[in-house]
N, C-alpha and C positions, 0 to 999 in steps of 0.2 A: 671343157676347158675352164669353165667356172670354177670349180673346185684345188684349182692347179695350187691355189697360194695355199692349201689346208694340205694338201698331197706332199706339195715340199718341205712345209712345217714336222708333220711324219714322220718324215725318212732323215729329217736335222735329229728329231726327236731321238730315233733308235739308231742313230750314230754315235748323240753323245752320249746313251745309255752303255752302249760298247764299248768306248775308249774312260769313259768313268770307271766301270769294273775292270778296266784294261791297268789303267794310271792309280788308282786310289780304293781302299775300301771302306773308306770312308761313307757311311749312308746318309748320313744327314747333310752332307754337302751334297750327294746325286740325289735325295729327298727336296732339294730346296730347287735344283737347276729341273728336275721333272715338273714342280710348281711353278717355275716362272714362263714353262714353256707351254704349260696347260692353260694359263693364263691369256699368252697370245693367240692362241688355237683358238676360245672362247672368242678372243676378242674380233679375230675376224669372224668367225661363224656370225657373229649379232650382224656385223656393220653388211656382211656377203647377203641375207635375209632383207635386211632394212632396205636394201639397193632393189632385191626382187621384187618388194611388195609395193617400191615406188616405179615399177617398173625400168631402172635402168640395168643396164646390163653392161656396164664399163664400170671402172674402178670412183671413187667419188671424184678425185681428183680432177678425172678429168672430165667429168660431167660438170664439174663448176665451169670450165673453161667455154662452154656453150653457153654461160649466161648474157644476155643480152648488155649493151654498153648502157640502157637507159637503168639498169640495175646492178650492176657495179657498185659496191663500196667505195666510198669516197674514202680516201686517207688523206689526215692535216697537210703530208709535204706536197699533195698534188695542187697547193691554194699558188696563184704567183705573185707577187708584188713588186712593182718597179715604182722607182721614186726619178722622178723629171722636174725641171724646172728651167730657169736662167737665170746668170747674172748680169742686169743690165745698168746702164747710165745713159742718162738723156740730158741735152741740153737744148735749149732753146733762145733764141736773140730776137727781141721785137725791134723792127726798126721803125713801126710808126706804133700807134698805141699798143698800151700793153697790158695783159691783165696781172700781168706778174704771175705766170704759170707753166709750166711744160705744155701744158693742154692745151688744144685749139678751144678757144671759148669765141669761136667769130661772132655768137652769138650776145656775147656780154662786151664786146669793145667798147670804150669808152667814143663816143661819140665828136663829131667834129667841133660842136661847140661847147664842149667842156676840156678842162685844163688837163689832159692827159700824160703822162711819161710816157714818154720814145724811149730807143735803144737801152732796151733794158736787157739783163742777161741770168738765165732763170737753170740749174740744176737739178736733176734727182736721182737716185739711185734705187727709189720706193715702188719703181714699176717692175719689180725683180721679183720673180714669183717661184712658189714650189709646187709641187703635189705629187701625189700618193695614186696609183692604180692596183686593184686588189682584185684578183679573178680568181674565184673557186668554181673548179664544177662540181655541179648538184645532179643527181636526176632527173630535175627539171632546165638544165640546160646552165649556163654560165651564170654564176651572180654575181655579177660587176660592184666594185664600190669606189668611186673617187671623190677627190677630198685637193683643191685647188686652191691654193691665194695667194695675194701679193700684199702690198703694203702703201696702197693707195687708199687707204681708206679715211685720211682728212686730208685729204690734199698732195700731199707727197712731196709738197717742195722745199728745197735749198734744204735741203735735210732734213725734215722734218717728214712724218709719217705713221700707219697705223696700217695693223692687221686687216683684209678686208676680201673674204669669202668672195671666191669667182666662181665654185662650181661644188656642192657638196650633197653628194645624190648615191642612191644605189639601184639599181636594175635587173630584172631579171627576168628574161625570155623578152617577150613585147612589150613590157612594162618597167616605166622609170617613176619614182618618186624621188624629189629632191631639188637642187634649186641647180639649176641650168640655162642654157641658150634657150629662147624662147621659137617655137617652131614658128611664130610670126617673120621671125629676122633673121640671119644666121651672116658667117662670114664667109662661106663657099664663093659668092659670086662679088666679093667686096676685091678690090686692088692691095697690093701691098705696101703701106706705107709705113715709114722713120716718125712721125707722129704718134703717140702712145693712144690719143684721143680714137683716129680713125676714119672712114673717108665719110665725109657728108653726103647723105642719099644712103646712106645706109645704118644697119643698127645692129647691135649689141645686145641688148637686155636680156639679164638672167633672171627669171623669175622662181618663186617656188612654184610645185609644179606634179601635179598626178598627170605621166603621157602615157599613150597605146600606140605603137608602131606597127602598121600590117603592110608587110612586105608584098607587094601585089606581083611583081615578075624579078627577074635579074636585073631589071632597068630600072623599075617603077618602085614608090613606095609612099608610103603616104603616115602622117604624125598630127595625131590630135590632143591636146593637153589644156585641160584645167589650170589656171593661174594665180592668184593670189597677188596681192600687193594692191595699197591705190592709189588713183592718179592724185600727181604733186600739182595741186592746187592753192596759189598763196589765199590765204585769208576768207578760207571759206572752208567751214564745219559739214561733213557728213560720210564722207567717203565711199568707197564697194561695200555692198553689203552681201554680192554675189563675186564667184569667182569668174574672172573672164576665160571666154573660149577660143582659142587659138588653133590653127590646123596649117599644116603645106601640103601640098604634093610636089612630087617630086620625077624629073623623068632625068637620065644619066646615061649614056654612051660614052664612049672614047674620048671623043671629041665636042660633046655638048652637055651640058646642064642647064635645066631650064628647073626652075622652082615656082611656084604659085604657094601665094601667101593670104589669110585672113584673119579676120579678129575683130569680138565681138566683147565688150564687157556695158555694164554700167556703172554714170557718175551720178551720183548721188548728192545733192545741198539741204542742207537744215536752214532755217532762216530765223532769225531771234525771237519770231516768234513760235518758234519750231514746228514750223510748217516744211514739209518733205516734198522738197521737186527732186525729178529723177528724169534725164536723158540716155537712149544708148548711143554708145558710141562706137564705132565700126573703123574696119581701115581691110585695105586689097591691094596686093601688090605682087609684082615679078621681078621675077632676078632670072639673068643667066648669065652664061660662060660658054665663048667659043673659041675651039685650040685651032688657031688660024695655020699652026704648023708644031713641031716639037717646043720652039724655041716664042712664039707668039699668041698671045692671047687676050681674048678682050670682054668687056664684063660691064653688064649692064643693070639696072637698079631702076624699077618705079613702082612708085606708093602710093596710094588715096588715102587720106584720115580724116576722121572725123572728128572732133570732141576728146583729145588722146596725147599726153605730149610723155610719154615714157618709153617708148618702145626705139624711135630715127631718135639716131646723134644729133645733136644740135638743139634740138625740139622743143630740149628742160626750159627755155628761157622764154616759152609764152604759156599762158596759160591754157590748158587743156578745153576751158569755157571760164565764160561771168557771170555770175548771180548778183541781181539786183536785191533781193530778198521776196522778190515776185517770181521772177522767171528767169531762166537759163537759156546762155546764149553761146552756142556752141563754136568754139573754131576748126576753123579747115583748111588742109591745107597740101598742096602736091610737093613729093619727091623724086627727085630723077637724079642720078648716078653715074658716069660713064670713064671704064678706065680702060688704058692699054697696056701690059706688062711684057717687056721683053727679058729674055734673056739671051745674053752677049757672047760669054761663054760659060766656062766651069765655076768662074769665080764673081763673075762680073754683071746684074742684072740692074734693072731701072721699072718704073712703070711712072703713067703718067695719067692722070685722074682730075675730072670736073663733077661737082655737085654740086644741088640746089634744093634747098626750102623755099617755094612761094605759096604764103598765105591768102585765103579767099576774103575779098572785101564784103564785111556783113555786117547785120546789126553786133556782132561782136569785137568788131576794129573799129566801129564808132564810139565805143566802151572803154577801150584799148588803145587811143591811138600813138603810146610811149612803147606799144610794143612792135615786136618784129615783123614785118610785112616781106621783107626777101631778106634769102641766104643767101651768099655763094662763096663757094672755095675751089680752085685750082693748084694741081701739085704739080712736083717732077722732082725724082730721086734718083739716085744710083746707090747700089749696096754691093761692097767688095765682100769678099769671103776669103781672106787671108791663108788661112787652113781650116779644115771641117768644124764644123759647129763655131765657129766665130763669124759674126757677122759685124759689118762697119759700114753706117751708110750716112749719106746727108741729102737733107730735104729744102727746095724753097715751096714755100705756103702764100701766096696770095687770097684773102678775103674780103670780103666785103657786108654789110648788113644795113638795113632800109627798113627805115620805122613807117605806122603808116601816118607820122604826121612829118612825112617827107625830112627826117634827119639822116645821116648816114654816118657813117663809123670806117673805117679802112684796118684790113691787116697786113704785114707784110714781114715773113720770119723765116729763119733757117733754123732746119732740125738737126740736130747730129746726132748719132746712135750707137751705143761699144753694146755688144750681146754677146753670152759665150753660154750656149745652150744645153746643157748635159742631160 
């Protein structure tokens, strides 16, 4: 049966030789149709050979069709691209000090005995953010590329605002380079809040960033990544000279998330007389999340740091360590987190969240002692959801902050939130 397509060709052949000398006698027209049909004869006889000698024995057609998916041709329309973002607007009302911001700064209040402004009343629209997801497949599996930002990047208020890169990275199979969440911190186990800033006890930071992800089960996984960036130290010269290392693990069920967190870098000072002291600084921490039912859940956060203020919200406003121009003096300090989110019905959810930064009394708070010694913030919100992807919610914010030469500072603010998510 091999030969079937040469056999038909044949009998086309000395058919239309018979109705040619039938219809026309014409020769150089049955000269030219005998040529074009000697031609397809040839042409399968090569390709029918070419099939034998690679040993298949089906037409080529459909021997492509047995090629494996990891060898597939990619074509340009199989790439996808979605574009997401929000439009949002925050406002904020301090009714005792104020920093003049959207942002919780509990850690920069102006303190009780300086002349502060109360009831002040603060705008933005600059927390509205876009981005870009781009997913081609390759033979080596998906290559991801996102590209995220918002317009907080000088501050954001009362109208005023700048471009400022949240996420701009690409990926591909176990590996990401680019600037993201740092596998130190993440927001899986943080609460929801009407606050742009975020819950105290937990963190944010996106750093640049070579990671490896190795997926250990359906449950399990684990992320280890190189960092870049260095700690914001006022008024001292030297920085990382090495990238810090970061890693989680991670375990996930239904109903739990438990995360384990580490991180290791160093800080590095020049001294004028450019002598080089160098400390590491480290930090260890857990998070989880437990679904107490469909509709209830509760979310836990604690940190150890060492020598480190960029990674916990709040953090920026003490110094990572002191340099005297001799020797370095590390601060430290614990975070803990703890929130409850409900949801009411379809449209109508709240959660409700406490957090704290307390710093270790050391030879670095006797260095220090105009800086922060305890955080703490308390929330409680509600968020309606009018119709899908619009969110509307209001927040009150209780803070407080404690230096260690016993001064204090108080916050006390409502948030309000319009979001309309596409």
């Amino acid at each position: 049966m091999k030969h079937k397509g040469i056999i038909y060709l044949s009998l086309l052949m000395s058919m239309t030789l018979h109705q040619a000398k039938a219809e026309s006698e014409d020769n150089s027209a049955l000269n030219e149709k005998i040529i074009k049909l000697q031609q397809q004869i040839d042409y399968l006889m090569e390709r029918q050979n070419l099939n034998q000698n690679n040993g298949f024995n089906k037409a080529p057609e459909l021997s492509q069709n047995k090629t494996s998916n990891a060898e597939k041709p990619i074509s340009a329309d199989q790439t996808k691209i979605k574009f997401y973002g929000n439009i949002r607007v925050d406002a904020a009302y301090d009714f005792e000090a104020s920093t003049r911001s959207i942002a919780n700064k509990t850690g920069a209040i102006p303190l009780n005995n300086s002349n502060s402004i109360s009831k002040s009343l603060n705008v933005s629209a600059a927390t509205s953010r876009v981005g870009v997801d781009i997913v081609k497949p390759t033979s080596k599996g998906d290559l991801v590329g996102k590209l995220e930002a918002d317009f907080m990047g000088s501050g954001g208020d009362n109208g005023n605002g700048s471009v400022r890169v949240r996420h701009a990275y690409i990926s591909l199979g176990n590996w990401l380079i680019g600037q993201t969440t740092s596998p130190f911190v993440n927001s899986d186990t943080a609460p929801s809040l009407a606050d742009f800033t975020g819950a105290m006890g937990t963190g944010t930071q996106r750093n640049i960033q070579i990671r490896y992800q190795h997926i250990v089960d359906a449950k399990q996984k684990i992320l280890v990544a190189l960092e870049g960036g260095d700690v914001e130290n006022k008024n001292v010269e030297g920085g990382s000279s090495l990238p810090a290392l970061t890693m989680r693990y991670e375990f996930k069920n239904p109903n739990l998330l438990v995360q384990l967190h580490g991180m290791l870098h160093e800080n590095r000072a020049i001294s004028n007389a450019n002598e080089e002291q160098t400390k590491l600084a480290w930090g260890a921490g857990l998070g989880a999340k437990y679904n107490l039912s469909e509709n209830d859940a509760i979310v836990f956060n604690y940190y150890r740091i060492a020598s480190d203020n960029r990674y916990m919200l709040y953090s920026k406003d003490n110094d990572a360590f002191y340099f005297d121009q001799n020797r370095m003096y590390l601060s430290e300090f614990d975070s803990v987190e703890l929130g409850y989110m409900r949801k009411w019905n379809e449209n109508l959810r709240s959660s409700l969240s406490a957090g704290s930064l307390v710093y270790k009394d050391s030879d670095f708070s006797e260095n220090n002692v105009n800086q922060n010694k305890r955080l703490i913030n308390a929330s409680v919100n509600l968020f309606w959801t009018p119709v899908e992807k619009v969110d509307l919610g209001v927040e009150y914010t209780y803070g407080k902050r404690e230096t260690f030469s016993d001064l204090e500072g108080k916050l006390s603010r409502i948030n309000l939130l319009g979001r309309y998510n596409f």
